[in-house]
N, C-alpha and C positions, 0 to 999 in steps of 0.2 A: 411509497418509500420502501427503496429494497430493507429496510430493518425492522419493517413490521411484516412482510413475507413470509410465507410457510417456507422451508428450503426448497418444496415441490413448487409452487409460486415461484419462487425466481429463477430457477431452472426451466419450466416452459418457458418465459419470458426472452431468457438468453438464448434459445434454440431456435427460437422463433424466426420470422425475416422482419425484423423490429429494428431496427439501429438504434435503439436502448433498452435490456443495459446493452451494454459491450465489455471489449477487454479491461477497459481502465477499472468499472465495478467488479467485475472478475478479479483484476489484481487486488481490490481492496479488502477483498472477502478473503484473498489469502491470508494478507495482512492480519486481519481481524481470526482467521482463524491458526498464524502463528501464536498473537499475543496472549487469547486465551489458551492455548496449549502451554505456554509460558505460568500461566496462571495457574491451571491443574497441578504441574508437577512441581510448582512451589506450596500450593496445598497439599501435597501429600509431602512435602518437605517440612512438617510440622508437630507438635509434640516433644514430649522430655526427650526425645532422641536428637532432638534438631537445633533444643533449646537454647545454646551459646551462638546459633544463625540466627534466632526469631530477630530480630530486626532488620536483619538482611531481607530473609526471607519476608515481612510483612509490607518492607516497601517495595518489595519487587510485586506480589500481590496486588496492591495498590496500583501501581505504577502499571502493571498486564492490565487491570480491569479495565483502565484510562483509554488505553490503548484500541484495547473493543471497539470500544463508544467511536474512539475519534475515527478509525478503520472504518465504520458503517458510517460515520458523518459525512466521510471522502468519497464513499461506493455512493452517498445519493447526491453529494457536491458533482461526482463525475458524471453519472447519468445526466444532472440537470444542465452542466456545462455545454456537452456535446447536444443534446438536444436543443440548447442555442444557437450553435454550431449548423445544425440542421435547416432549424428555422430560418436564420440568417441567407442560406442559399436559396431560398424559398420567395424571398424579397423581391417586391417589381423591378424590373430593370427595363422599364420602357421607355424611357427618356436618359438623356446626361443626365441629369438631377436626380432619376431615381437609381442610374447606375452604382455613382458616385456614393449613394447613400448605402446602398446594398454593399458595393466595394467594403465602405466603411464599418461598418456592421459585423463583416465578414471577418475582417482583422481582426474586430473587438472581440468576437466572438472567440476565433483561434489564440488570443490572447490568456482570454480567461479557461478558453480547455485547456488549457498547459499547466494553471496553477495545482488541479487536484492530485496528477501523476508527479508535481513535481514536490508537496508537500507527502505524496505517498512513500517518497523516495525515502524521507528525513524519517518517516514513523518506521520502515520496516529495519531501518539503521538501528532506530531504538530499539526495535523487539529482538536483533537479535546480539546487541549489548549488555541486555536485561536476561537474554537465553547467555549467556556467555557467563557474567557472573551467576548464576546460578548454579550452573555448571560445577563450579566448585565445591558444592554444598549438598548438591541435588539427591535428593535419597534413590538408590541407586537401583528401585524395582520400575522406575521410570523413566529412566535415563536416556533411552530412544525419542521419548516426548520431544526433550530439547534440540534432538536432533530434527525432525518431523517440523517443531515450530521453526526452526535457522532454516530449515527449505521452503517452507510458505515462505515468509519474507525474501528469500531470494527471490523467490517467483514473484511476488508482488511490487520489488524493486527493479527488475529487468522486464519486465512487464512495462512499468510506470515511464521506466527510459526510451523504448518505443515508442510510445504515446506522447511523450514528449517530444522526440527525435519526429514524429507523423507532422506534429501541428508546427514544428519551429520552421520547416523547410515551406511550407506555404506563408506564414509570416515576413510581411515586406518591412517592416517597421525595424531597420537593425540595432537598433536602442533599445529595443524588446527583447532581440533577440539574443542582445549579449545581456541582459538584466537574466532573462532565462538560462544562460550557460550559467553564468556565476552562481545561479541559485542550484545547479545541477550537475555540472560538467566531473566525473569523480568520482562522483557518491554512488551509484553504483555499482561500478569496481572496487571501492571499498566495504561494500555490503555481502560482492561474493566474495572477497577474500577472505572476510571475518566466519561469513558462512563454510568455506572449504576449510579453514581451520578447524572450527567449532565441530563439524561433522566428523574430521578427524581425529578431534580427542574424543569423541563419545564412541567412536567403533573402536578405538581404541582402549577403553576401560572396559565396554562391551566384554572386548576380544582376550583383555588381560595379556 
C-alpha cells in the first residue's frame, strides 16, 4: 500500500518501468499533500490570538485530517484499479468465448479505473474550499501554505481529468460513459478557478 511507504519507497516505485503506481497515485498524493498543508496552517491558526475562529478553525482541522486519509485511500484505490486494467489485457483470447470474455473484462475494468480520478476530482474541490475559508482567518506567518495547498489540488484535479478523459474514450458502453460525465464533466474547471482566485488573494495580501 502506497500509505505505509517510506516517500523513498514510493518514489523508486513511480520511476521505475512498473505501470503502478502511475499518474492517478501521483495525483492522489497531491491531494493528500494539499489537505495536510491545509491542516498545518490551520494549526498554527490557533491560540488566544485566533480564539473568536477556533471553531472555524477546529472543523477545518478535522475536516484537512479526513482528507489525508481518504487522498491515500484513492492513490491505493488507483493503483489497484489500473492494475486490473492491466490484468484484464493479459486475459486469453484464443477462442470467441474467451475473446468475448477478455472484451468484457476489459470494459469492466476501464470502468472501474475512472472511478478513483473521478472521486479525486470531488476531494481536491474540497481542499481547496476548506483552503479558501481559511484564508480568511489564516495567521498570516503562513499564508503561502494555503497557497502551495490550492496548487496540489489543482494538480491532482487536472491530473484526475486525464485519467479520466484516458479510460472514457476507450469505454464502448455509452451509459457509462455519460454516468462518468455527469459524475465529472466541470469540476475541474471549477477547481482551477477557485484555485487562480484563491492564489490571487494570497499574493495579494503577501504583496500588500
Amino acid at each position: 500500500m502506497i500509505s505505509s511507504e517510506t516517500v523513498t519507497e514510493y518514489l523508486a516505485r513511480l520511476a521505475s518501468r512498473e505501470p503502478t503506481p502511475g499518474g492517478g497515485a501521483a495525483a492522489a498524493l497531491h491531494a493528500a499533500q494539499g489537505a495536510a498543508l491545509v491542516a498545518m496552517v490551520a494549526r498554527y491558526t490557533t491560540g488566544a490570538k485566533y480564539e473568536q475562529h477556533s471553531e472555524l478553525v477546529q472543523r477545518i482541522i478535522s475536516a484537512a485530517d479526513g482528507l489525508v486519509v481518504e487522498a491515500l485511500r484513492v492513490a491505493d484505490a488507483d493503483q489497484d484499479a489500473f492494475q486490473g486494467v492491466i490484468d484484464s489485457y493479459k486475459l486469453p483470447s484464443g477462442t470467441e468465448h474467451l475473446k468475448a470474455a477478455r472484451t468484457a473484462a476489459i470494459q469492466e475494468a476501464l470502468i472501474l479505473a475512472a472511478q478513483p480520478p473521478a472521486q479525486l476530482i470531488k476531494l481536491a474541490g474540497t481542499i481547496v474550499d476548506l483552503a479558501t475559508e481559511l484564508f480568511e482567518v489564516a495567521n498570516a506567518n503562513v499564508i503561502s501554505d494555503i497557497a502551495a495547498a490550492a496548487d496540489a489540488a489543482r494538480a491532482a484535479a487536472t491530473t484526475a481529468r486525464v485519467n479520466i478523459d484516458i479510460n472514457v474514450v476507450a469505454i464502448k458502453d455509452s451509459a457509462a460513459r455519460s454516468r462518468l460525465a455527469e459524475q465529472t464533466d466541470g469540476m475541474d474547471e471549477k477547481v482551477i478557478l477557485a484555485v487562480d482566485s484563491l492564489v490571487r488573494r494570497v499574493r495579494e495580501r503577501i504583496l500588500g
